[in-house]
N, C-alpha and C positions, 0 to 999 in steps of 0.2 A: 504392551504386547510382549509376552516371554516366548523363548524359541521354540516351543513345542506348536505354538499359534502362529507363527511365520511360515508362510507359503515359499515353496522351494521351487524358484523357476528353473521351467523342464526346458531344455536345449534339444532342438527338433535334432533328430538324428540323421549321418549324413552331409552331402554336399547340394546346393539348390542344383537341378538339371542343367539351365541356360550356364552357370561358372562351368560343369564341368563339361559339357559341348565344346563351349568355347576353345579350355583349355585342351581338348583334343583335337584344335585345329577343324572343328565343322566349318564354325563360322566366328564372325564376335557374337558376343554377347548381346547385344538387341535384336541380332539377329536371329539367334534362337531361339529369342525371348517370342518373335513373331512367327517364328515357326511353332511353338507349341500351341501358341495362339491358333496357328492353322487347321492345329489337327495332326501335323507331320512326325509328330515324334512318340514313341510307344516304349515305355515302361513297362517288363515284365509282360508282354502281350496287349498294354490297357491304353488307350491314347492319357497320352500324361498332359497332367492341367498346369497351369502357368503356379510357380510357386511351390513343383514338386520338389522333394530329393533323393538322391540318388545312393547309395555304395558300390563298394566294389560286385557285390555279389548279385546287382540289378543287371538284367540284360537291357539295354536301350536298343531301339530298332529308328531309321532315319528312313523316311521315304518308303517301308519296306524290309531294306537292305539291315541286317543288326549291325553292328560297331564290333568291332575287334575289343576284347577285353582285358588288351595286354598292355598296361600305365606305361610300361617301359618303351613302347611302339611312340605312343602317346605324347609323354611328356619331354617335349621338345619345343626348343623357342629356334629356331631358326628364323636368320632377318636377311631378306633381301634389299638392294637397293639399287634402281631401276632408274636410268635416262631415258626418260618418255620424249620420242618424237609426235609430233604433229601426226594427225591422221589415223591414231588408236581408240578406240574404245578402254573404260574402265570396265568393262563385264568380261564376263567368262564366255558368253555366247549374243550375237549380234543377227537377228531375223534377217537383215541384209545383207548379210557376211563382208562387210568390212574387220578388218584386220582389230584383234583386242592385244592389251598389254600381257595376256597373257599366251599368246601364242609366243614370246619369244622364250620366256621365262622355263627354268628345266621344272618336270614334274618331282613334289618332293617323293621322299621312300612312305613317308609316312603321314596319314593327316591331308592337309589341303594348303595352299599358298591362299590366305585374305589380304585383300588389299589395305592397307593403314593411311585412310581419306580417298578420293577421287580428285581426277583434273580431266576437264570437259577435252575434248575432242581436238581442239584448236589448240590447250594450253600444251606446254612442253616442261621437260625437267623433273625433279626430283619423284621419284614413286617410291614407297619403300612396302612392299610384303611380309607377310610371318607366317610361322606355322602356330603360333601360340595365340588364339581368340583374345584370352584375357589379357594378352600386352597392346592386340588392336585396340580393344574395347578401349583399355584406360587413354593410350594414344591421342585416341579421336574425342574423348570428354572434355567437353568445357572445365570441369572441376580439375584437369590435370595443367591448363594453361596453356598447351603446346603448340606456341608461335611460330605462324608460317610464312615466310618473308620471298617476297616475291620480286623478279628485275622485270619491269613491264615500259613497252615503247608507246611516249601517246601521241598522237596525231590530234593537233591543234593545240589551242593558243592556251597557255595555264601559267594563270595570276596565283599572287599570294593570296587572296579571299579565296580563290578555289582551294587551295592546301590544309587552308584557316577552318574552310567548312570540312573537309576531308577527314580533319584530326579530329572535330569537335562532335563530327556527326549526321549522316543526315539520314531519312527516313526512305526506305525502299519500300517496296511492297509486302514485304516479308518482315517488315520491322525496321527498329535503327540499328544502321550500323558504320565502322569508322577504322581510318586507319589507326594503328598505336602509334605506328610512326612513318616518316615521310622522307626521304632524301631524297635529291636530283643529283644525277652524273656529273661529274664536272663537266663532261664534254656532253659537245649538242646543244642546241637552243631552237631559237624558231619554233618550227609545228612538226618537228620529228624530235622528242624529247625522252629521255630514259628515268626509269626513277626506280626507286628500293622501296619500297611497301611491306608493311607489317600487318598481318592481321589472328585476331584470337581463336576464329571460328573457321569454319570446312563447310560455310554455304555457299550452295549451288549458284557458280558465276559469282562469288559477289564484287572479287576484283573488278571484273569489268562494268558491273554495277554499278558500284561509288563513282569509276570513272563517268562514267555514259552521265551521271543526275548531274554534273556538270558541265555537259553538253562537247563532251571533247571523245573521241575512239580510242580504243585497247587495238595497237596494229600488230605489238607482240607481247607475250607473257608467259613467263618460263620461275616455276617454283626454285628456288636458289636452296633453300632451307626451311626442315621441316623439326621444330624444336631444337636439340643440341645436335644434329643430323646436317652435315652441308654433303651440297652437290660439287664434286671435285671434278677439275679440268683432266684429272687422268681418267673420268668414265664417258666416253662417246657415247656421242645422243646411238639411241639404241641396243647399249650394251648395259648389262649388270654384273653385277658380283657379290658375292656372299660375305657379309660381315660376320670380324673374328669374334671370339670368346670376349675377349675384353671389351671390345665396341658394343656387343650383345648384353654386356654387363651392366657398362656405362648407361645403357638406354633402359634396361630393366631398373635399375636404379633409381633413374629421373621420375618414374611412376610407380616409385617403393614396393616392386615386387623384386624376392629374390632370384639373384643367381642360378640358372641351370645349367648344366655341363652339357655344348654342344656334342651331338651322337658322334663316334668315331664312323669314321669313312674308308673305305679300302680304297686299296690303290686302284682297283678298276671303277668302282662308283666316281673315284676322281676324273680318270680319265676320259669317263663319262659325260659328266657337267662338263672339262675341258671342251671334248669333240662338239659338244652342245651348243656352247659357246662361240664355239669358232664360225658353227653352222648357221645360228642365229641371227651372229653381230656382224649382219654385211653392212655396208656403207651406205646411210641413210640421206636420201637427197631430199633437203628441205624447200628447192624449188625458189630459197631466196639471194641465192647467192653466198658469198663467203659470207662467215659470222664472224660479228664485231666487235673484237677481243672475248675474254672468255671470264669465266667466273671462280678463279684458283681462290678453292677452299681450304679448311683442315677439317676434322672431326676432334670436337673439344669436352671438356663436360662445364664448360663457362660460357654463357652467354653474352660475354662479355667482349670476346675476342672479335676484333675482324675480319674482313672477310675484301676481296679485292672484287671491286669491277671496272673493268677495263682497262683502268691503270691502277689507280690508287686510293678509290673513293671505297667509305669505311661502311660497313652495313647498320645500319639505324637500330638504336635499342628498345625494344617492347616496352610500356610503361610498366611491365608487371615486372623485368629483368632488371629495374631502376631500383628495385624495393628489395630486390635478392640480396642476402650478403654474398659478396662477390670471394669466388672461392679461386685457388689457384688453375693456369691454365694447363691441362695434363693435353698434349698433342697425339694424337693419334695417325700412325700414317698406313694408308690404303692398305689391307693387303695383294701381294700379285694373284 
C-alpha cells in the first residue's frame, strides 16, 4: 500500500462535553456523563448526546441556566480539606434537613465545590473537595490506586484467622473485597480494639462491611488518609482549610495532571473565608467523651512515610505502595 492509498485518521474536533463539565467544576466526570444521559445538558440550543464535543465557541446550557464562557472563571483546581464530624451528610441537600458537609464549607467565587469520595453519616475524618471535576474524577478511579486508610474501633473478640481472612478476602454482597493492609494499636485489647486499615476502593460502607462478615461491630471509624493526603491533629473535627499551591501540585501530580496557578485572592475575599471560618468552625460535641489520643500526620508525596496513632504505632503499607519505587520524603507543613 503506497501513501496516496493510506487512510488519514480524522481527529474528532474539540473537547468531549463530560472533560470539559468537569473541569469547570459542574460535576466529575460520570457525573456529567449521567447527566447528559439525562437530557440535562444542551449544546448550542440541542440537548447534547453522550460522546459530544465541545469548543470554545459552543454555548453549553445546564438545567436551563447557560455556563459562563469565560476559561479563566473556569480553570481552576481549588482543594479543600474537611474534618467530617459525625452527624453530616455527603450531599448538597437533605429532604430531612439534617445538617450536610457542605453547609460548613465557604462558597467558591467560581464553579462549584465536588466532593472527592463520600463517608456515611456515622464515619468521621478526612473529606477533601475541588473545584476541578477532572482531579475528582481521576481521585475516585480504581485505575488511579488512591489508598484510603482508616483508624476504626471494633467491639468484640478478633483472632488472627479473622485478620487472615480480612487480608485475603472475603465476599460481600457487592462482590469480594479485602483489606491491603491490617495493623492493631499497640494499646487496647479485649473487645474495645483499634486497628489501621487499608482499602483500594470508595464502596458504600465497606469498612464496616469486612468488619460485620466476621461477626464483630465498627463502634468508631474515622478516615485518617485519603492517598498521599493525611488528616492533621492541627485541623479540629469540624474545621477546613484550603490547601496551598504546592500541596495542589503534589496531588495533581499523583494523577498526572498538570499544574494550575491557584486564582489570586484579595485581601477582602480573604478576610471573607477568614470571618467564614470563624463562623463555621464552632466546637463540635461528639457526645463521646474526650478523644483518645489523636492522629499527628504530615502531607508527604511518599507513601511511605508514617504516620502516628496514639503514641507510636506506624500506619500500614498498601500492597500497591510495596511495588512503588520509593521516592524521597518532601514534608509539607499545614498552611495557617
Amino acid at each position: 500500500m503506497n501513501d496516496k492509498t493510506k487512510q488519514t485518521a480524522v481527529v474528532p474536533a474539540g473537547e468531549k462535553l463530560q472533560k470539559v463539565l468537569a473541569r469547570m467544576g459542574v460535576g466529575s466526570r460520570r457525573e456529567m456523563e449521567r447527566w447528559i444521559e439525562e437530557g440535562r445538558i444542551q449544546v448550542n440550543s440541542r440537548v447534547a448526546k453522550l460522546g459530544a464535543r465541545v469548543d470554545a465557541l459552543d454555548a453549553i446550557t445546564v438545567d436551563g441556566r447557560p455556563l459562563q464562557n469565560d476559561a479563566a472563571d473556569f480553570m481552576q483546581r481549588r482543594v479543600l480539606i474537611y474534618n467530617k464530624p459525625e452527624g453530616e451528610l455527603c450531599t448538597r441537600n437533605d429532604p430531612e434537613g439534617r445538617p450536610t458537609v457542605f453547609d460548613r464549607i465557604p462558597k467558591p467565587h467560581a464553579g462549584r465545590w465536588i466532593n472527592i469520595g463520600r463517608l456515611d453519616i456515622n464515619t468521621t475524618g478526612l473529606l477533601m473537595f475541588t473545584t476541578d471535576g477532572e482531579l475528582a474524577n481521576r481521585l475516585m478511579h480504581p485505575s488511579y490506586q488512591m489508598d484510603r486508610e482508616y483508624a476504626v474501633r471494633v467491639r468484640g473478640e478478633v483472632t488472627d484467622e479473622m485478620l487472615e481472612n480480612l487480608r485475603n478476602g472475603v465476599m460481600l454482597e457487592d462482590g469480594p473485597a479485602k483489606f491491603t493492609d491490617i495493623q492493631a494499636a499497640p494499646e487496647g485489647d479485649g473487645y474495645n480494639r483499634w486497628f489501621h486499615c487499608v482499602v483500594m476502593e470508595g464502596r458504600n460502607r465497606e469498612v464496616r462491611r469486612l468488619w460485620e462478615s466476621q461477626g464483630v461491630v465498627v463502634s468508631r471509624l474515622k478516615r485518617v488518609r485519603f492517598g498521599p493526603v493525611f488528616l492533621t491533629s492541627e485541623l479540629r473535627m469540624g474545621r477546613w482549610r484550603e490547601m496551598s499551591q504546592s500541596e495542589v501540585d503534589i496531588l495533581s501530580k499523583e494523577v498526572g495532571l498538570e499544574p494550575i496557578a491557584l486564582p489570586e485572592m484579595s485581601l477582602k475575599a480573604k478576610e471573607k473565608m477568614e470571618r467564614q471560618q470563624r463562623k463555621t468552625a464552632k466546637p463540635v460535641n461528639s457526645g463521646r467523651g474526650n478523644r483518645r489520643g489523636s492522629e499527628k500526620t504530615v502531607y508527604t508525596t511518599s507513601r511511605e512515610q508514617p504516620t502516628e496513632f496514639a503514641k507510636d504505632s506506624k500506619r500500614p503499607r498498601s500492597s500497591s505502595s510495596t511495588e512503588r519505587k520509593k521516592t524521597p520524603v518532601r514534608r509539607l507543613r499545614p498552611t495557617k
